[in-house]
N, C-alpha and C positions, 0 to 999 in steps of 0.2 A: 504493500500500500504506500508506504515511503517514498519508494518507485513514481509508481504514480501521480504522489502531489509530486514530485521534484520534476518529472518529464511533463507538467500538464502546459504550460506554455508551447515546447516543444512539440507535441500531439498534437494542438491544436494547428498549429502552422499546418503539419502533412497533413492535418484532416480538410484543411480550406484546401490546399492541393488537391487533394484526392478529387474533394468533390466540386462537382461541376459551378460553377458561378450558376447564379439567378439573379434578375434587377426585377423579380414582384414582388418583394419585402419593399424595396426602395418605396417604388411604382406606389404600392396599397399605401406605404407610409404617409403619400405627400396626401393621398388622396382619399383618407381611410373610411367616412362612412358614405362618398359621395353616392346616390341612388339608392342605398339600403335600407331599410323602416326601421324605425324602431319597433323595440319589444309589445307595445298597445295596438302600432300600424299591424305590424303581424300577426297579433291575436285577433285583432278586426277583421281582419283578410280572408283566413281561412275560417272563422266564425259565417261570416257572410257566404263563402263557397259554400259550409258547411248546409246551410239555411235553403242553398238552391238545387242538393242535389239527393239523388236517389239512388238506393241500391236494392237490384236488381237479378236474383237467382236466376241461371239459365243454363241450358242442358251444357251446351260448349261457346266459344267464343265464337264458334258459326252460326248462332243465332243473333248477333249481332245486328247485320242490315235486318231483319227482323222486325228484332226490339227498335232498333233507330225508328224505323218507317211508322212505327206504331206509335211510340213516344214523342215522335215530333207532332204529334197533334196537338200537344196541349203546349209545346211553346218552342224556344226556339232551343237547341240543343247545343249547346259551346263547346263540350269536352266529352270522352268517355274511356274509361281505365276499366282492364281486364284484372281479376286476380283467380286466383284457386286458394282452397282451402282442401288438405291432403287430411281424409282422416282413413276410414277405411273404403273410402273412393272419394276422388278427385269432385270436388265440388264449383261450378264454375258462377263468377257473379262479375256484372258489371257496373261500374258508378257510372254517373251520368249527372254531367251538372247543366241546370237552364240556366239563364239570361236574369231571371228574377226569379227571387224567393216564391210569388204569386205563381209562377207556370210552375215549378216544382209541388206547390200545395194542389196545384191542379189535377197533375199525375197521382200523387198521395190521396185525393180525393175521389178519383177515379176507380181507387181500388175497390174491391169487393172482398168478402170473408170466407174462407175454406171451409164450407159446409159438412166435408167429410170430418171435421176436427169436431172434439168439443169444448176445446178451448178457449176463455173468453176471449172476443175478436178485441183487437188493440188499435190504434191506428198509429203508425208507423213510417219512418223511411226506407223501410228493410222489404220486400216484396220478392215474388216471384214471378216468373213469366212461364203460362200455360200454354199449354198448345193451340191454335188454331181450332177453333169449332167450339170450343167449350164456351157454355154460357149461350147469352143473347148476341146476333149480329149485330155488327153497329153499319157505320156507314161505311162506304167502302173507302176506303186512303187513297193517296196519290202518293206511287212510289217516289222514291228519295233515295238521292245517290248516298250513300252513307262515308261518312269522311272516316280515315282509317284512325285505327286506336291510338291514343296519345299511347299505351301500355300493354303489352302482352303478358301475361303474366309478374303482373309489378310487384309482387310483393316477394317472390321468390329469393332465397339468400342468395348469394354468391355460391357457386360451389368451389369448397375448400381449394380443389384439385385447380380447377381454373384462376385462381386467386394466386396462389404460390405460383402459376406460369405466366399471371401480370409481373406478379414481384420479379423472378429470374429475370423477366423479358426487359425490363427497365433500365435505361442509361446510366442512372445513379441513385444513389441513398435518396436526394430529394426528389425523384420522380416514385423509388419505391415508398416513401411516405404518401406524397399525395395521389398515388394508385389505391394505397390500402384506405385513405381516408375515403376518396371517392365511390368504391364498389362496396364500403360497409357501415356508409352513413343511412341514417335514416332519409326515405329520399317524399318527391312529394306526394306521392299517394297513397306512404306512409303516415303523411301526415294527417290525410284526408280524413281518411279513416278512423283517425285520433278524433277526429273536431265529431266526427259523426255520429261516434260514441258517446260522446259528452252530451252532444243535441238532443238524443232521444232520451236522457237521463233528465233534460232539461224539460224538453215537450212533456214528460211523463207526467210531471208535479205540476204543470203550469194554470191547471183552472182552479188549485186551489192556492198558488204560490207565485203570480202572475210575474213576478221581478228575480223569480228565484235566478240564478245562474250555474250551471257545469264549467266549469274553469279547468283544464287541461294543464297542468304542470309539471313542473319534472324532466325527464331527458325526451320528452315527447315532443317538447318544443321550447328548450333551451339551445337547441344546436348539435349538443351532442348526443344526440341519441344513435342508438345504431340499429339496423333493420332488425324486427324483432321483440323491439326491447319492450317492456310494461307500458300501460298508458295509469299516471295519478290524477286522477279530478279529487277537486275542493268543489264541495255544493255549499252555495248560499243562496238565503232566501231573502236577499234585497238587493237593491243595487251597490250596497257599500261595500269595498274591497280595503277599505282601511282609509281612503282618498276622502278629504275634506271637499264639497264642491264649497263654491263661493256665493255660486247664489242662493244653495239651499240657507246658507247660514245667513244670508241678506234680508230674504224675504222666505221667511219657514210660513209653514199652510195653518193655517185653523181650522181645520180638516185632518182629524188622528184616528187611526183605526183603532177599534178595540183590541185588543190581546189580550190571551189567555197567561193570564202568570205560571209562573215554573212552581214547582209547590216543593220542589227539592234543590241541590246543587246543581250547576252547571253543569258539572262531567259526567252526572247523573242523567239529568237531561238530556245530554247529548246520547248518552247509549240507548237509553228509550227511543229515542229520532231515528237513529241508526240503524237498530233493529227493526223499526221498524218499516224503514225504508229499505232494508231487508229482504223483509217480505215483499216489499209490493215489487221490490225487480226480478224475486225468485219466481212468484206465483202469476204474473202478468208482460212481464218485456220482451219481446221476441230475440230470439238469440242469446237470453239472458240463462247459464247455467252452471251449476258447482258454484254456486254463492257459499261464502263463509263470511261468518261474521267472528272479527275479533277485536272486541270493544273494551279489552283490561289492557290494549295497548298504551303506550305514554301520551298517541293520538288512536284514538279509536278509530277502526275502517272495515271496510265492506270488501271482501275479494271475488273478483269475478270471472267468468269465461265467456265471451262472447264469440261461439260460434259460427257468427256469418262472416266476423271479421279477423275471425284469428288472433286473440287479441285477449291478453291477463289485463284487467282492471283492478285498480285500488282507489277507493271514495274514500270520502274521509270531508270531515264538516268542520274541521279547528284547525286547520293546518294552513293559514296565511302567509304564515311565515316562509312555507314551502314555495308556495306562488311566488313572493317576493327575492326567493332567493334563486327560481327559476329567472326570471326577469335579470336580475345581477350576475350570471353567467353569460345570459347573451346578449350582455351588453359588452363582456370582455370578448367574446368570443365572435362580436361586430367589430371591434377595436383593431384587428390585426391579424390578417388571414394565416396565419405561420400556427396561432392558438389552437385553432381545431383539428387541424392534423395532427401535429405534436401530440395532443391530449388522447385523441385514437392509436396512435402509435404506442403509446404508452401504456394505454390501458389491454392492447393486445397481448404486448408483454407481457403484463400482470396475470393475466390469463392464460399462456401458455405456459408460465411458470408456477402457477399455483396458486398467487398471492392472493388471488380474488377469488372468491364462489359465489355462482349464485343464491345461495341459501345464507340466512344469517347466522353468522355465529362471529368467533372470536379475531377473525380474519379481519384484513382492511377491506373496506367497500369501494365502490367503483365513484360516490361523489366525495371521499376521502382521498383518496388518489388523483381526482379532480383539482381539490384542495392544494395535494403537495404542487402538481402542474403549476397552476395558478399565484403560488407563493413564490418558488422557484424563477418565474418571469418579471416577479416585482422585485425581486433582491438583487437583478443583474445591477452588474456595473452601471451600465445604459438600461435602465427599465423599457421592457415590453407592456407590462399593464402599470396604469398606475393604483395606489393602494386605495380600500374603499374609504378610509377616512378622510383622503382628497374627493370623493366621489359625494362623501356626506356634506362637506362643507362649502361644494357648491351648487347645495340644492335651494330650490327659493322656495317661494310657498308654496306653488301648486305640484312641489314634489314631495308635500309632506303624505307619509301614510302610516295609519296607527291602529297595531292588529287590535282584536275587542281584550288581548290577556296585556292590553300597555304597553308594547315591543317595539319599538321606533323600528320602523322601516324606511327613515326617509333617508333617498341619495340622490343625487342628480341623474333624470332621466336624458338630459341632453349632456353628450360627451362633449362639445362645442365649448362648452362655457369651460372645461375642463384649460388648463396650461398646460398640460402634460401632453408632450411631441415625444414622439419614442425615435431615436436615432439608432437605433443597435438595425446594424443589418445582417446579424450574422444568418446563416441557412437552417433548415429545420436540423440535415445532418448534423452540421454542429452545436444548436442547443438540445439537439438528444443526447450529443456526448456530455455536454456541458450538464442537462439534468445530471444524470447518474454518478457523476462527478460530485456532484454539489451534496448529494443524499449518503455519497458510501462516506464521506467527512459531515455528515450534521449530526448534532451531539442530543440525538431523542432521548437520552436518561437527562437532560437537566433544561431543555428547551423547549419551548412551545411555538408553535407557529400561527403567526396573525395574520391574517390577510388583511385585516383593517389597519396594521401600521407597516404590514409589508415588511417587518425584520422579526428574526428570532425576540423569543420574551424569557422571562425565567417561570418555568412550570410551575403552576400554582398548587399541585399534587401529584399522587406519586403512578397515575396512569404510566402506562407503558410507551403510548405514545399521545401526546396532546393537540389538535386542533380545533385553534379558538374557533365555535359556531362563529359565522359574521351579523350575526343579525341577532342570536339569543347568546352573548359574549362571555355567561357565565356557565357555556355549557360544554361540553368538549362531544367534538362532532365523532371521535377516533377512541372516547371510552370501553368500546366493545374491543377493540386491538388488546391481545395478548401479548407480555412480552417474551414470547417464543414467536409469534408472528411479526414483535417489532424489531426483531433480529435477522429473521429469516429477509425480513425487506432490507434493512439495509448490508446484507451477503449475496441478497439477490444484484443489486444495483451493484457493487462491487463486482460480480460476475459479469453484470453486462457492461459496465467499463473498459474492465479485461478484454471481452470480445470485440469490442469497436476498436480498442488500440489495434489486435491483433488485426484488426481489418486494415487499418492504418498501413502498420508495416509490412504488412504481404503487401500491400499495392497491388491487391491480383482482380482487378477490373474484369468481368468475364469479356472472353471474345467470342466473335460470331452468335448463333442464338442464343446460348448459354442455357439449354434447356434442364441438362444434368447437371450444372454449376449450384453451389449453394452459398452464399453471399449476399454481403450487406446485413436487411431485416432476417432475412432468411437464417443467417448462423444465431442470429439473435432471439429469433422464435422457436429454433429445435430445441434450445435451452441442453448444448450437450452435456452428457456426465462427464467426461474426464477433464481434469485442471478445473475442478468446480468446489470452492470454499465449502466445508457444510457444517453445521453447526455445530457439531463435537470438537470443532475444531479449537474452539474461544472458552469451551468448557473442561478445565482440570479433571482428568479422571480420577475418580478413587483408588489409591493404592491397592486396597484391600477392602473387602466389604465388613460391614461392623459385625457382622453375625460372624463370620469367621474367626470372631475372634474368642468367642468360646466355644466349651467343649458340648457337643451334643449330645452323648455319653453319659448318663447321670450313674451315679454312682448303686452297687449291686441289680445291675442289670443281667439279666438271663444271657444265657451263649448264645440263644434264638436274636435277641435282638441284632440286627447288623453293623457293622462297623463304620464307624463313623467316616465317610469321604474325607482322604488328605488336601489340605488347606491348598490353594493357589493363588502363591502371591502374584502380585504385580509387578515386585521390584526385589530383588537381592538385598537391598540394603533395610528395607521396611520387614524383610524375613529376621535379618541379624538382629533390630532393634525387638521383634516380638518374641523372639529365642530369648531375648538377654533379658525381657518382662518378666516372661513366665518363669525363666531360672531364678532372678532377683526375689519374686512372688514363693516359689516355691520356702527357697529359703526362711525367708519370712515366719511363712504357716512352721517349719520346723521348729523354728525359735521359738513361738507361739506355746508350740506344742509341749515342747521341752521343758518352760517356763511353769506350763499349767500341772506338768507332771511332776513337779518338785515342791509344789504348795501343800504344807500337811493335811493331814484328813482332817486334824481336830480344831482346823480354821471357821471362822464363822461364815464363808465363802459355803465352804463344802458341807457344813451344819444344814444348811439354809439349801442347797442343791437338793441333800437328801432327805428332805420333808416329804 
């Protein structure tokens, strides 16, 4: 490791050799949110497509001009995305978005109820398309050239196999980053799909909860999400998201609704809500199945399957805080195109090596390792993000937002007003080396990390590894981290260090197709065994185990009994000191002995023994 820090100046130079120059870090710097929306424009955007469009069960993607010629009847038709859902046969369904919300309700209103079923009929954006003949004739249509699919099967992962022959195929480290970024981000009719979800959780409550809202957060639509991943909605039942308006507070109504009072606590209330909103997605939502409810969580929430979309849900009615810190990810991750490949990059790693599971337990998670990313580009020399305590203090008013449990969420939603210009132009190749660099020297026994002031702090307890929440500050987001998982990370990042030097000094660029070459991400993702740190390594063994150090043998034991296994030390010299014990001990008990047999009988010792 000494190594290392001593050569990391010099690495770096061959690493900038190695790899190929790029001027789109410059490019995006000067230019960085030119065209982009912000985090409200984005959630409006796809809320609004969300509002116009329908999905559609149909036998294969050759029913297609079909479905077009039949659905352009009620409006005007903009888009339409193919997907499948694989379970024990290929299920095929099409989205379809209109022109306005109003032709979309059209369609949805056109539908009719599955008389074979007895299930209560619902209405919905989720539908099927029957065959020709069934039912009543309508008028007859006028064919329509049908424009071909934005998406053949969109929702399909990458497969593995073809993913590893982008990576080989690629010119350099930063073409192998922004390949793997591109074919295993969440893409947009992944997103689609998310909002759609939300909308019919939304429609479901709305004649008795008319303002309620489904709010989509999390990697669903912070930027990083990847094809696949969960969708988290927050439901609320008004229009407040924590956001002060000004005019509400200018001119309030004299006009109050009544409300029913809580007759218990709040957390109390809220699992009753839960539950019960439970039910009505188990017993009534189409596509809605495998609902679990787990309401003793620290946020209570609803788990779900959504069948037509392929698609784990998690609800949950208290968690603002999550929203909000969705929104402050993709604000960094608008900041500087370099941030969301890196962070995918990274998180692969994590993944191939072990670090992460999907399942919780004592492991680091996927928005913790988010965290390290994200701190790690505030600490460079030349900062890549700036820290959010620059972020909080230049928010003005109408950026204040205040969850209902008191938790200031307020930062600036315009980066503009921001002073922070990021000059660092290094390459992604190089702040991948520069991460791992940075984590195999960070001192996680006595440091914490802030993203709010962007430097190490001093740990406030004896967690294993600490990361300040950025929004609840006295929370640590990385408490579940074992410290046998806070080690394993920083041996892993050491490993991967190792491997990118080694990439360094071989210089061995593949030539030609390079189809059997393994290099770059690739030596970095096999995670090989040999020349690999592993954790026994930092930990002293025991000499000798403590049991061995007595006799198992008790004394007038039978010949049946068996003989006690001869000791095996560890070390010659820890034998000599246990020989020279047990002689010096033995000695001892004789002295003992000797002593005790020279004491007269007519002692009040042995008086007092023989009562």
């Amino acid at each position: 490791m000494n190594s290392l820090v001593r050569r990391s100046a010099q690495q770096l130079s061959l690493w900038r050799t190695y790899c190929v120059k790029h001027n789109a870090p410059e490019a995006a710097s000067s230019g960085r949110n030119a065209g982009r929306p912000n985090y409200e424009e984005f959630i409006g955007r796809h809320q609004r497509q969300a509002q116009c469009s329908i999905v559609v069960q149909v036998s294969s993607e050759k029913s297609y001009a079909e479905l077009y010629n039949y659905c352009s009847s009620f409006g005007s038709i903009m888009g339409a995305h193919h997907y499948c859902v694989r379970q024990d046969e290929t299920l095929h369904y099409i989205l379809l978005e209109y022109a306005t919300s109003d032709e979309a309700a059209a369609a949805i209103g056109a539908g009719v109820t599955n008389g074979e079923l007895s299930g209560v009929p619902v209405r919905s954006p989720f539908l099927w398309f029957r065959a020709a003949g069934g039912g009543r004739r309508g008028p007859k249509l006028v064919a329509n050239t049908a424009p071909a699919l934005l998406s053949l099967d969109g929702t399909r992962q990458v497969d593995q196999g073809h993913l590893l022959g982008l990576l080989r195929g690629a010119a350099d480290i930063e073409e192998q980053v922004q390949q793997l970024h591109e074919h295993t981000r969440l893409n947009e009719l992944g997103i689609r799909m998310r909002f759609l979800a939300a909308l019919q959780v939304q429609q479901a409550i709305a004649g008795m909860f008319p303002a309620a809202q489904a709010q989509p957060f999390g990697s669903s639509v912070n930027g990083f999400g990847r094809m696949g991943c969960d969708l988290d909605l927050i439901l609320r039942f008004d229009s407040d998201m924590g956001a002060k308006s000004p005019l509400e507070a200018a001119v309030p109504s004299r006009l109050v609704y009544h409300t029913k009072e809580n007759l218990s606590n709040g957390r109390s209330q809220t699992q009753r809500h839960m539950e019960c909103f439970g039910d009505m997605l188990h017993l009534f939502l189409p596509g809605v199945c495998h609902v679990r409810r787990i309401l003793q969580a620290r946020v209570p929430i609803i788990k779900y399957h959504h069948e037509h979309l392929d698609l784990e849900v998690d609800l949950s009615m208290s968690n603002l805080t999550g929203f909000y810190m969705s929104e402050l990810l993709y604000m960094f991750g608008e900041m500087d195109p370099r941030v969301r490949p890196l962070t995918f990059t990274i998180r692969r790693w994590a993944q191939t090596c072990g670090l992460t599971n999907p399942s919780p337990g004592r492991w680091i998670s996927n928005f913790s390792l988010t965290c390290l990313v994200m701190f790690f580009l505030q600490q460079l020399r030349q900062p890549i993000l700036p820290t959010i305590a620059a972020l909080a203090k230049a928010a003005e008013s109408g950026d204040s937002r205040v969850t209902e449990d008191g938790i200031n969420c307020t930062f600036t939603r315009n980066v503009d007003r921001l002073a922070f210009r990021s000059r660092n132009q290094s390459s992604l190749s190089e702040l991948l080396l520069q991460f791992f660099e940075f984590y195999s020297q960070f001192d996680f026994h006595n440091r914490a990390i802030s993203l709010n002031e962007g430097k190490p702090l001093s740990k406030p307890d004896h967690s294993a590894m600490y990361i300040v929440n950025p929004l609840e500050q006295l929370l640590n987001v990385s408490k579940n981290v074992s410290l046998e998982e806070c080690e394993r990370l920083r041996i892993e990042v050491r490993n991967a260090a190792w491997v990118l030097e080694s990439e360094v000094e071989n210089a061995s660029v593949p030539e030609g197709d390079g189809q059997e070459l393994s290099w770059g991400l690739l030596n970095l993702f096999k995670h090989p065994e040999k020349a690999v740190i592993r954790p026994n390594m930092f930990f002293k063994p025991r000499m000798v185990e403590v049991s061995d150090l007595f006799e198992q043998k008790e004394a007038g034991a039978t010949s049946s009994t068996p003989p006690t296994p001869a000791i095996t030390y560890k070390s010659a010299s820890m034998r000599q000191q246990v020989q020279s014990i047990k002689a010096a001990t033995r000695s001892e008990l004789k002295q003992l002995r000797g002593s005790g047999s020279s004491v007269p009988a007519s002692s009040p010792k042995n008086r007092r023994s023989s009562r």
